[in-house]
C-alpha positions in Angstrom: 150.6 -26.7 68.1 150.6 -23.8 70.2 148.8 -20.2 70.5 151.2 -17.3 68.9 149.5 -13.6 69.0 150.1 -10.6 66.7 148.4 -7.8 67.5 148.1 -3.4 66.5 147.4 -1.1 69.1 147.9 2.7 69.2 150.7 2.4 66.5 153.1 -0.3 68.0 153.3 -4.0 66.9 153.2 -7.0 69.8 154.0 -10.8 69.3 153.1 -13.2 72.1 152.9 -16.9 72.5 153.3 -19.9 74.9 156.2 -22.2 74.9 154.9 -25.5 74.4 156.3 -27.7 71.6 154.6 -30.9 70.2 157.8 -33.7 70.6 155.4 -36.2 69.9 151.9 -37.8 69.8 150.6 -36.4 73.3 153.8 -35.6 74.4 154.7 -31.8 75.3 157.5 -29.9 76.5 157.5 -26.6 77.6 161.0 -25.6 76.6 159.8 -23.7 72.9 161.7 -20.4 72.6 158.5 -19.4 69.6 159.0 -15.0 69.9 162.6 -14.2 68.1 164.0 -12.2 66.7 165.7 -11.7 63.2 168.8 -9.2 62.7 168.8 -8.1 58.8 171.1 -5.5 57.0 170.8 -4.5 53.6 173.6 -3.3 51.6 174.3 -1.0 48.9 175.4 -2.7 45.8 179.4 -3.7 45.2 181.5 -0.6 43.6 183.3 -2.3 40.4 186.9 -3.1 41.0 186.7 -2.2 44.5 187.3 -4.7 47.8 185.8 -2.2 49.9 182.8 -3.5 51.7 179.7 -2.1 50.8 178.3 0.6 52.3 175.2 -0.4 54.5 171.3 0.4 52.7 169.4 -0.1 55.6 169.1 -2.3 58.6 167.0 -3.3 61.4 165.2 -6.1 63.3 162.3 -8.8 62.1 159.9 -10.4 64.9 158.9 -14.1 64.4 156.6 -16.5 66.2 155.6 -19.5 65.0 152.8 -22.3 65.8 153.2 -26.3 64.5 155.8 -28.0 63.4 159.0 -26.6 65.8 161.3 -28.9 62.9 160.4 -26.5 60.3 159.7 -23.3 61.6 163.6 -23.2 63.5 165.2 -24.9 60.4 163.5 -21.8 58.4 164.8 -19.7 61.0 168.1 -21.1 60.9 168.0 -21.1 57.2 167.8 -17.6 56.8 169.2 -16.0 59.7 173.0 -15.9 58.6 172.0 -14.6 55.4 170.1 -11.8 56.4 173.2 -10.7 58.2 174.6 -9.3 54.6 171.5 -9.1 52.2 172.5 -6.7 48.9 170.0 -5.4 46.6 169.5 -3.7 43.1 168.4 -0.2 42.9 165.0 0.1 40.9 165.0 -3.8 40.7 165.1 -5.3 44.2 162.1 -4.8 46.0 163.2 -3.8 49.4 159.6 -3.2 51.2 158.6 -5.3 54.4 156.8 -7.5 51.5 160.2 -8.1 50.1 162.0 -9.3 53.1 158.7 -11.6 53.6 158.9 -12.5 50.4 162.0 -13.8 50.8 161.5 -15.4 53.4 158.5 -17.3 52.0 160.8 -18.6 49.8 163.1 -20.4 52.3 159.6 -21.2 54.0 158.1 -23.6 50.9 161.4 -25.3 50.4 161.7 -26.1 53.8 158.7 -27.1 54.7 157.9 -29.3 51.7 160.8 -31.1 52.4 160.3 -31.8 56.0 156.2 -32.5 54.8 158.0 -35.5 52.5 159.5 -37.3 55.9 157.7 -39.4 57.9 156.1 -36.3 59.7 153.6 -35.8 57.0 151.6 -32.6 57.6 152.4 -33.1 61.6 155.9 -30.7 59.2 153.3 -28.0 58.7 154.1 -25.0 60.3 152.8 -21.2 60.8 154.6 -18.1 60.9 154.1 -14.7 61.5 156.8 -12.1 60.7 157.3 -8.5 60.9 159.4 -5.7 60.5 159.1 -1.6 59.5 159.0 -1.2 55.9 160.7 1.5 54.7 158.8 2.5 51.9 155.6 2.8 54.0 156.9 3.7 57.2 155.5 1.7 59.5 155.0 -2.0 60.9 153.5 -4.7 58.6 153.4 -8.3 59.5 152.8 -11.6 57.3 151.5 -15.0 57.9 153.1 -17.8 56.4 150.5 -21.1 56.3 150.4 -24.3 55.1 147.0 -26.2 53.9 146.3 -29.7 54.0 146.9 -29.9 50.7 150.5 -29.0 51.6 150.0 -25.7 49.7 152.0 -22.9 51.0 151.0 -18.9 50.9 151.5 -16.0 52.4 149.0 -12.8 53.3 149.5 -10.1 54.8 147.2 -9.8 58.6 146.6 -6.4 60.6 145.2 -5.0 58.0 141.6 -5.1 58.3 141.7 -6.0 61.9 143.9 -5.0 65.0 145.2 -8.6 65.6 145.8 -12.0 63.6 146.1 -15.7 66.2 147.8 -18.5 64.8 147.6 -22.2 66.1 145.8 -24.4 68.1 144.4 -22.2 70.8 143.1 -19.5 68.3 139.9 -20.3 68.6 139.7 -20.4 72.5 141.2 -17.3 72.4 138.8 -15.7 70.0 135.9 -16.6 72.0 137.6 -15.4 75.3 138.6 -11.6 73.7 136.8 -8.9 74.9 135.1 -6.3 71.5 137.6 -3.3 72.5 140.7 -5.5 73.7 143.4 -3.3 75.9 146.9 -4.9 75.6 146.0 -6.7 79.1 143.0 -8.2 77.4 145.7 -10.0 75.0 148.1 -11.4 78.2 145.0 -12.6 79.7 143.2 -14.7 77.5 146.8 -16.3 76.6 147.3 -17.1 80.0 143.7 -18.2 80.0 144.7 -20.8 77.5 147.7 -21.9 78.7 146.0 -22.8 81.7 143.1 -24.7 79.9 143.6 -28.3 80.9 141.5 -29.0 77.6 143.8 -27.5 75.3 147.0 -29.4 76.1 148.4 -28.5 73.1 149.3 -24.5 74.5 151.2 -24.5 78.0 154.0 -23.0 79.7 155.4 -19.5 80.5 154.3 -16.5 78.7 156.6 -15.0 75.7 156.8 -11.4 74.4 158.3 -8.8 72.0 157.1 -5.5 70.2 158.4 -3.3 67.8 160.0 0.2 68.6 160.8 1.7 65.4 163.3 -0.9 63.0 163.8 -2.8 66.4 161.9 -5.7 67.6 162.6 -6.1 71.4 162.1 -9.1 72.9 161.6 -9.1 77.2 161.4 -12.0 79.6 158.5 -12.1 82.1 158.9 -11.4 85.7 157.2 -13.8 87.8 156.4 -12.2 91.5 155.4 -14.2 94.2 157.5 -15.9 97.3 160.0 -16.5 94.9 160.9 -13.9 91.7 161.4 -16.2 88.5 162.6 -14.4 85.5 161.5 -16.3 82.5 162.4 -16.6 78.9 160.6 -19.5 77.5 161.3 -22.3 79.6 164.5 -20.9 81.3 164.0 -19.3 85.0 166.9 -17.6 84.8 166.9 -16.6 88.7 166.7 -20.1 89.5 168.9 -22.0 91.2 170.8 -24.1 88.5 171.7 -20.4 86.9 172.5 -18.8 89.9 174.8 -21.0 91.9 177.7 -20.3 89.8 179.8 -17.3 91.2 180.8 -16.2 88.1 177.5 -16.4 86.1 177.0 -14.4 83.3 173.9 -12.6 83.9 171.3 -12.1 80.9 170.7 -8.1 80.0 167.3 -8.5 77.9 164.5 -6.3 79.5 162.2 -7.6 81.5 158.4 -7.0 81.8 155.6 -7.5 84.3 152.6 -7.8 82.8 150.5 -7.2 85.6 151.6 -3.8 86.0 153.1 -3.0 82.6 149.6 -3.8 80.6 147.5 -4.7 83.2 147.4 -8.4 82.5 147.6 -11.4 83.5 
């Protein structure tokens, strides 16, 4: 499944995962691209008789990361991505909180992933999400889990509520138990990595993912990786190796990048 992290600390929002995906029955690849994020713009409603584009409500960023089924929790993405791009609402009607957008999304969530539940993956379909975003009405970052029972029952709850971080997937446990009381942001990096590198837990591996919230935006860094040789890692992608850089005329990605170590203190 894999090991996806939310958590609250001195006012700002973090997601972080692995990159491991499940292809099949012990079978892994470490190519999962599982912290995203979700462009949405809200529009004022349509003037009557007029071809004018409406005038923009509000916009901003969503963060996702997921754990299970990599089928349904990118098809959801997918599913939803080009129409928040141009989402309208009603004025006194349309609820246009955080909880709306999840909402909404939850929506796309059960359709999809009872669907891909009917196929021959069973509940190997079920996936869990975590999204969040800056409400407007509140004024600050709230975040929402999507699940899945074995029942095939879907909900949705809202996590950082009551406590300063939520851990989704198959390494939640481990990671649980490895947390110190008062975790720093560090704290968080390392007992990801500490999973990751848990041969017992072969279900969470790979490179390190991040992204946090800074206002309406959720910014998403690759990892620098300092050594003999610097890696710069998104996911799976080393992005300073050598199949990106021996074309002359590469483009060169312009995401930030992060060092945990000295950033946070981690890893």
């Amino acid at each position: 499944m894999t090991l996806c992290m939310a958590w609250r600390r001195d006012g700002t929002v973090h997601f972080a995962s692995d990159s491991r995906l499940t292809v099949a029955k012990n079978s892994y690849a470490d190519v999962g691209i599982k912290v995203l994020s979700l462009p949405f713009t809200v529009l004022q409603p349509a003037e009557a008789g007029s071809n004018e584009r409406q005038a923009v409500a509000f916009s901003g960023e969503l963060g996702m990361c997921f754990a299970g089924s990599a089928v349904s929790s990118l098809t959801i993405k997918e599913s939803v991505v080009e129409i928040l791009k141009s989402l309208q609402h009603a004025p006194g009607y349309t609820d246009t909180s955080m909880a709306g957008l999840a909402n909404f999304i939850f929506t796309a969530y059960k359709v999809v992933s009872r669907t891909v539940c009917q196929t021959a993956l069973g509940p190997n379909g079920r996936a869990s999400i975590l999204i969040g975003g800056m409400c407007q009405e509140l004024g600050r970052v709230r975040v929402f889990h999507l699940s899945t029972d074995s029942s095939n029952i879907p909900s949705i709850n809202e996590v950082l509520t009551e406590k300063d971080h939520e851990f989704i997937g198959s390494g939640k446990d481990a990671a649980e138990n490895g947390l110190p009381q008062k975790p720093a942001d560090g704290d968080y990096f390392n007992v990801l990595k500490s999973v990751i590198d848990d041969a017992g837990i072969q279900s969470v591996g790979g490179q390190v993912q991040y992204g946090c919230f800074k206002g309406s935006q959720f910014v998403v860094y690759g990892l620098i990786e300092l050594g003999d040789d610097v890696h710069y890692w998104r996911g799976g992608l080393d992005l300073n190796s050598e199949e990106f850089m021996a074309g002359e005329s590469s483009f060169v990605p312009g995401f930030p990048y992060i060092d945990p170590l000295s950033t946070f203190g981690g890893l």
